[in-house]
C-alpha positions as CSV (number, residue, x, y, z in Angstrom):
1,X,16.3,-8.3,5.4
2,X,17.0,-6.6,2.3
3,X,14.4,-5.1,0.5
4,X,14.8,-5.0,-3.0
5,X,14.4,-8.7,-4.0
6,X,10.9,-8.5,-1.7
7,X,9.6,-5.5,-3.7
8,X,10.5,-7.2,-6.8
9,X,8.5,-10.4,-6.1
10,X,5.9,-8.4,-5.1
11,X,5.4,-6.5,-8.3
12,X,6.0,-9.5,-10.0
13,X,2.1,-10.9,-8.7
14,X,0.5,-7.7,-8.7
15,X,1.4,-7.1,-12.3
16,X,-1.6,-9.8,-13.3
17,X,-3.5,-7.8,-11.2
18,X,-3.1,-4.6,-12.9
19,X,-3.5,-6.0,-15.8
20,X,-7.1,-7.0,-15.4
21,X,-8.3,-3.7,-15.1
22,X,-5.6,-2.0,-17.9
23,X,-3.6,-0.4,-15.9
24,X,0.1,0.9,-15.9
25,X,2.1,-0.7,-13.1
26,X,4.9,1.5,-12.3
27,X,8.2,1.1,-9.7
28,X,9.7,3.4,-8.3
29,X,12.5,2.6,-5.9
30,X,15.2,4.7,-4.3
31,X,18.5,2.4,-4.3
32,X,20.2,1.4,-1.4
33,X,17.0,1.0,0.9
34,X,19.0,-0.2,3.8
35,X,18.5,-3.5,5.5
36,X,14.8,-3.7,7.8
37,X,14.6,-6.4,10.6
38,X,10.9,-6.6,9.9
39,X,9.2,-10.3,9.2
40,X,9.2,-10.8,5.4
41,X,5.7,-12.4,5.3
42,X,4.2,-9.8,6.7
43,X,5.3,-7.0,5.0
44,X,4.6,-9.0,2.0
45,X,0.8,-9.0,2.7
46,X,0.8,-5.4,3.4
47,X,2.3,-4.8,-0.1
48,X,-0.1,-7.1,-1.8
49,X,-3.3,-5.9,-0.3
50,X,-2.3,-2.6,-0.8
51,X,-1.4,-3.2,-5.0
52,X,-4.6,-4.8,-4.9
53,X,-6.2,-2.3,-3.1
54,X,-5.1,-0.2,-5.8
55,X,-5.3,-2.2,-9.1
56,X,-9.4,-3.1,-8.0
57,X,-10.2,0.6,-7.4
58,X,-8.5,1.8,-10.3
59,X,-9.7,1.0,-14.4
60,X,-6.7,2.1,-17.5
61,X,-5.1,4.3,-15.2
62,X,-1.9,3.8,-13.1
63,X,-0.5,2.5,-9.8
64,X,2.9,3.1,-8.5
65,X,5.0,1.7,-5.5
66,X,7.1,4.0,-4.6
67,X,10.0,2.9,-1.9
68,X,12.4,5.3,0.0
69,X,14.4,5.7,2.9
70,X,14.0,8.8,5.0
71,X,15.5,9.9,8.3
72,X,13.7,11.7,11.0
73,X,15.4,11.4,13.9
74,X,15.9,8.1,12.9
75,X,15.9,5.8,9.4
76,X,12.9,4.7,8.3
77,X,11.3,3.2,4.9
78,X,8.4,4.2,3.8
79,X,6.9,2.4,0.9
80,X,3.8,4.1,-1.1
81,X,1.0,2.6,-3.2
82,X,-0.8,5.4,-5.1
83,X,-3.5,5.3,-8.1
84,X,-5.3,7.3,-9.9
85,X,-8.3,4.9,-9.2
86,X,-11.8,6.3,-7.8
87,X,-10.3,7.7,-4.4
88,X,-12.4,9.0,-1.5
89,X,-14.0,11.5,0.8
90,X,-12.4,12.8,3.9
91,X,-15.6,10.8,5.7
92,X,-14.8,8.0,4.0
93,X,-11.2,8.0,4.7
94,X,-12.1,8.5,8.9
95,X,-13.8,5.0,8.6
96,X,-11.3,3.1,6.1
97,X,-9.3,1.0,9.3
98,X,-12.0,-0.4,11.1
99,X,-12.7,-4.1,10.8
100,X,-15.6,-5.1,8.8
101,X,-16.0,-1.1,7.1
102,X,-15.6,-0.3,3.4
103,X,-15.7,3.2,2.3
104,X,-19.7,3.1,1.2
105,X,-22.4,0.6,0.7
106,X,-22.3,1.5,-2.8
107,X,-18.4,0.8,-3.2
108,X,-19.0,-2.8,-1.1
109,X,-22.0,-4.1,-3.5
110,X,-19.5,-2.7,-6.9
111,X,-16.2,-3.9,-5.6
112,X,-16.8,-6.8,-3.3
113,X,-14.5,-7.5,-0.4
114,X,-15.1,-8.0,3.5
115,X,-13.5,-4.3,4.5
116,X,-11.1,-6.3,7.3
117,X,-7.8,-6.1,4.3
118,X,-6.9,-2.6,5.3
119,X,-7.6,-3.2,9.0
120,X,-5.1,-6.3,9.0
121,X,-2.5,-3.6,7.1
122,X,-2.4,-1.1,9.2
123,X,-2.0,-3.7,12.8
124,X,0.4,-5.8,11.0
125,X,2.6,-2.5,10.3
126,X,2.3,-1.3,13.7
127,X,3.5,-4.6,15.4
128,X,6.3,-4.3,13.3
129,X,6.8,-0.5,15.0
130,X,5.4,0.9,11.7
131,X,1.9,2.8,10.6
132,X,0.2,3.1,7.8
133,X,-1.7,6.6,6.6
134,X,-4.0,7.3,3.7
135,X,-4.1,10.5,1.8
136,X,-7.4,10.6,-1.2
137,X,-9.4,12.6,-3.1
138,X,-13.1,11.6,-4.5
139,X,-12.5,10.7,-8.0
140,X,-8.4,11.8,-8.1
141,X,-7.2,8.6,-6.4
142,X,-5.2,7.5,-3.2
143,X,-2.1,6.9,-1.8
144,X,-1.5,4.4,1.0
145,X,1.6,4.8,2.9
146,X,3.6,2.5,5.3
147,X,6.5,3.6,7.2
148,X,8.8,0.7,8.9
149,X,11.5,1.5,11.0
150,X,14.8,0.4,9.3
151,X,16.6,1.4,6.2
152,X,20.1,2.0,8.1
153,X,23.5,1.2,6.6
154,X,24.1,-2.1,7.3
């Protein structure tokens, strides 16, 4: 599968989702990803939650996908979603992949959501031999990243 024309699509819908909350949508993709032999509809979903992820949590301020291909040991792709959105504490990050957990009380009742969106990320990334990581900082944002295996010459 190549890559590009999925990113594309994908920032084509989150764009109206930035936009609700002002913020600056921004691509940044290396060229030449390679070809993945993941399932497109899944790594769809992962993209979207993510955006959205990232365009709720974050008011006039900017997200970024950010797509590359790296090698270590073997080629991979790892795709990044960072904002400068509301971000979190390191006790709130330990929690952030169990089913049915949000970050806080407080960011459930202002936010909404049913805390399983990051859950269903990170297991539909690792059944296609991928992870996903988080790296945040209270008040200085996130980034979410997924690595895939793929991204060779084809």
């Amino acid at each position: 599968m190549q890559l590009a024309p999925l990113i594309e699509e994908v920032i084509g819908t989150a764009r109206q989702l930035a936009e609700q909350n002002k913020n600056r949508l921004i691509l940044d993709a290396q060229e030449n990803l390679g070809a993945l032999t993941v399932d497109p509809l899944r790594l769809r979903q992962i993209l979207l939650n993510l955006l959205s992820n990232a365009c709720k949590f974050t008011k006039e301020g900017e997200v970024k996908l950010q797509a590359r291909r790296v090698r270590n040991g073997r080629y991979w792709v790892e795709l990044s979603v960072s904002d400068t959105g509301i971000g979190m504490t390191p006790e709130q990050q330990i929690k952030l992949f169990e089913e049915f957990t949000q970050a806080d009380s407080s960011t459930a009742q202002r936010f909404g959501g049913t805390g399983l969106g990051l859950a269903i990320t990170r297991k539909l990334a690792r059944m296609m031999g991928g992870d996903v990581t988080v790296a945040s900082e209270a008040g200085k944002g996130s980034v979410f990243t997924v690595r895939l295996p793929g991204g060779a010459d084809t």
